[in-house]
N, C-alpha and C positions, 0 to 999 in steps of 0.2 A: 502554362497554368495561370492563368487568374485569380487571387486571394482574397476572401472578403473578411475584413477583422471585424466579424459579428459575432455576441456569442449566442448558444445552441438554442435556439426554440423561442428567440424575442423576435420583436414583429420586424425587423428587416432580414433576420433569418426565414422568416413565413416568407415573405414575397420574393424574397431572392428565386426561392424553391420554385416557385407555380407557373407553371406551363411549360415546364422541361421536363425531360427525364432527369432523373437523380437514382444513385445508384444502390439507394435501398429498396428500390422499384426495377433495378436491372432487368430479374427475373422475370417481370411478365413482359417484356418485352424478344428477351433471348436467353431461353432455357442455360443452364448449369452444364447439360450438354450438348450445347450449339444453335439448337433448332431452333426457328420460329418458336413463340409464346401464343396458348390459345388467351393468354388474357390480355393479350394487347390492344385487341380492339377495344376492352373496358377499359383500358389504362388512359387508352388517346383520348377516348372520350372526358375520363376526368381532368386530365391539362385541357383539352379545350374547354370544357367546363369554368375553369381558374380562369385564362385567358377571355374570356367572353366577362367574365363579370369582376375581371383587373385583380381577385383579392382572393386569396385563401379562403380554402369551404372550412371554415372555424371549427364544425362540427366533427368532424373529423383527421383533425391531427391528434390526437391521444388515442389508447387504450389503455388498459389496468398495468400492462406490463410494461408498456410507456413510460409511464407515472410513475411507475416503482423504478425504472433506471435512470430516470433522475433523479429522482431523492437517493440513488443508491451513488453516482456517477463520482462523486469525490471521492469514494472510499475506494471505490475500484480504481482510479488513477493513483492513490495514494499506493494501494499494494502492487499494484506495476512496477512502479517508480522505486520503492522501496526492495521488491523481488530482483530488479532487472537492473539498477542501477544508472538506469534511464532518467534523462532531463525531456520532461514534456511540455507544446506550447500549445494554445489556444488551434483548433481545428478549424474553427471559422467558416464559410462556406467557399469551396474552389470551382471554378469554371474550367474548361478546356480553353483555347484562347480565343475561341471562334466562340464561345458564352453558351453554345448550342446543351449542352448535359453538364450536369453537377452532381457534388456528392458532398456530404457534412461530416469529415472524418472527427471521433469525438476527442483525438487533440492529434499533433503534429510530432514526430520523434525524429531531433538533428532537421538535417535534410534529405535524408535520403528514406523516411519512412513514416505508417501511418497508425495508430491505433486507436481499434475499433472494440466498442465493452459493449457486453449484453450480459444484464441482469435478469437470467430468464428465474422460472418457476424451481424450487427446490428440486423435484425431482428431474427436470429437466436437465440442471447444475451437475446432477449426481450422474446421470448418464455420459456428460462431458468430461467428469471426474475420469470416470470407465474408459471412455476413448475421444480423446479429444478432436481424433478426427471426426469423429459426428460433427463437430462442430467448424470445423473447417469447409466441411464436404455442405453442409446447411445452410451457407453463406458464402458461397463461394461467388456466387454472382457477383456479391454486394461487393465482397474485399477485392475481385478483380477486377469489377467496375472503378473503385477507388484509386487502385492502380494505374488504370487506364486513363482516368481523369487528371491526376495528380504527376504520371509519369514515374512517381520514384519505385522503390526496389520490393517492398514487404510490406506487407501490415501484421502487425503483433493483434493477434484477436485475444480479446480476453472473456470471461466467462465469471464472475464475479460473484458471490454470496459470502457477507459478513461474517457467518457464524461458519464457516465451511474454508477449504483452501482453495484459494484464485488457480483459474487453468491457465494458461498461458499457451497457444497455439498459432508459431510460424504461418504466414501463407505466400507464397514467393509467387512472380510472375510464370505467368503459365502464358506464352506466348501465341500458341496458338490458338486458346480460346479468345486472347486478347485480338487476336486480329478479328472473328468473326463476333465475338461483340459488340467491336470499335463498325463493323460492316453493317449487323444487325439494326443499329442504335440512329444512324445514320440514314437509313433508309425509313426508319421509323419519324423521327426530324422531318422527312421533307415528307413523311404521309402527312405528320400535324401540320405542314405549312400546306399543304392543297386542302385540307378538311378548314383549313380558318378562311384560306381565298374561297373555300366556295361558300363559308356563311357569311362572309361579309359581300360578296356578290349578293348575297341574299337579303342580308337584313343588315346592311352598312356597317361601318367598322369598328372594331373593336374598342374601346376603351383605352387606354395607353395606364400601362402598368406604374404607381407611384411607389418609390421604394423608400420607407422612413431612415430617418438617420442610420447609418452602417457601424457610428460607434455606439451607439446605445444601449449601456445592457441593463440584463432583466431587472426590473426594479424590486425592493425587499419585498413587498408584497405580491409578487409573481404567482401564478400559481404553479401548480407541478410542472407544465412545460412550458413555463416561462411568458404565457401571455397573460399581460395584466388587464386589469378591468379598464385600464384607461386605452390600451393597444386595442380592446373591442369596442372602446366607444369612438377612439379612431376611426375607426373602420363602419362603424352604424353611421355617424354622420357624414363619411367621408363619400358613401354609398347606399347612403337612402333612397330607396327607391330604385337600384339599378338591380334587383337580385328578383 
């Protein structure tokens, strides 16, 4: 595994991410239960998207529930830590060694494990309350994607709301889907590397990907995921005119 001490949603977290798979994206690539993803032909399309124009589509890193599990994200690592008696480090972004997929686990537990919070919708919270395996079983891609990326043993998923009690949900390597992920994932990689040789046959080569400082974090004025006004005027001048 590869470490990158960034933290979550600043601009060399963005570009780390673009034009790989990442394991919050597992699923459209290889289903929860093994099989090809019909969303993967949209999926490749959006990494070579990134890749053709070297930067993050800005537009679309948030949504509402995004934005609310970051502003939530400290409180949820607090009741982890404080429920489980757990020491947690910065998640950073991890590579395989070969750089090909990554994943953003939202902090590091010891070494030998990974956890991952979502702050979803109250009623949705209360459904995981009921059976936490919803919530294992709903992300199972991602947390074994994580595993796969990272190599270690678990990810502690959590399920987080302030006014409600934190879930807490084991999710241990599952071997066999890890094999046919790590198969899936991989054959997907060398689709994205024939789909870029053939537009650069076409229309010459790609831009070379710039990645901003790796220790930089998000400045006070951040916004909800961390990119600031000055990461997108980065990025306006840095790429004027190429989009």
């Amino acid at each position: 595994m590869i470490f990158h001490k960034v933290e979550p949603r600043c601009a060399a977290w963005a570009f780390l991410r673009l034009g790989r798979p990442t394991a919050s994206e597992f699923s459209r690539v290889v289903t929860a239960g093994g099989q090809p993803s019909k969303q993967a032909e949209d999926y490749a399309h959006r990494l070579i998207a990134e890749r053709m124009l070297a930067r993050p589509i800005l537009d679309d890193l948030q949504t509402q529930w995004m934005v609310r599990g970051a502003d939530e994200e400290a409180g949820a690592i607090d009741a982890y830590e404080f429920q489980t008696g757990a020491y947690t480090t910065l998640g950073g972004f991890c590579t395989t060694d070969d750089g090909l997929i990554g994943c953003s686990p939202d902090r590091l537990i010891g070494d030998s494990a990974v956890l991952e919070i979502k702050v979803p919708a109250p009623n949705t919270h209360v459904r995981y309350l009921e059976d936490a395996g919803c919530l294992a079983k709903e992300k199972f891609s991602q947390t074994q994607g994580e595993l796969l990326v990272t190599g270690r043993a678990y990810v502690d998923l959590v399920s987080f709301h302030p006014e409600m009690p934190t879930v807490i949900k084991r999710v241990e390597r599952d071997e066999k889907y890890l094999r046919l992920l790590e198969s899936g994932l991989y054959a997907f990689c060398e689709q994205l590397d024939r789909m870029q040789k053939h537009l650069e046959s076409k229309y010459g080569p790609f831009p070379p990907i710039v990645i901003p400082s790796e220790q930089a974090p998000a400045a006070p004025d951040a916004g909800s995921m961390g990119v600031t006004d000055d990461d997108l005027d980065w990025c306006s001048e840095k790429y004027a005119g190429s989009a």
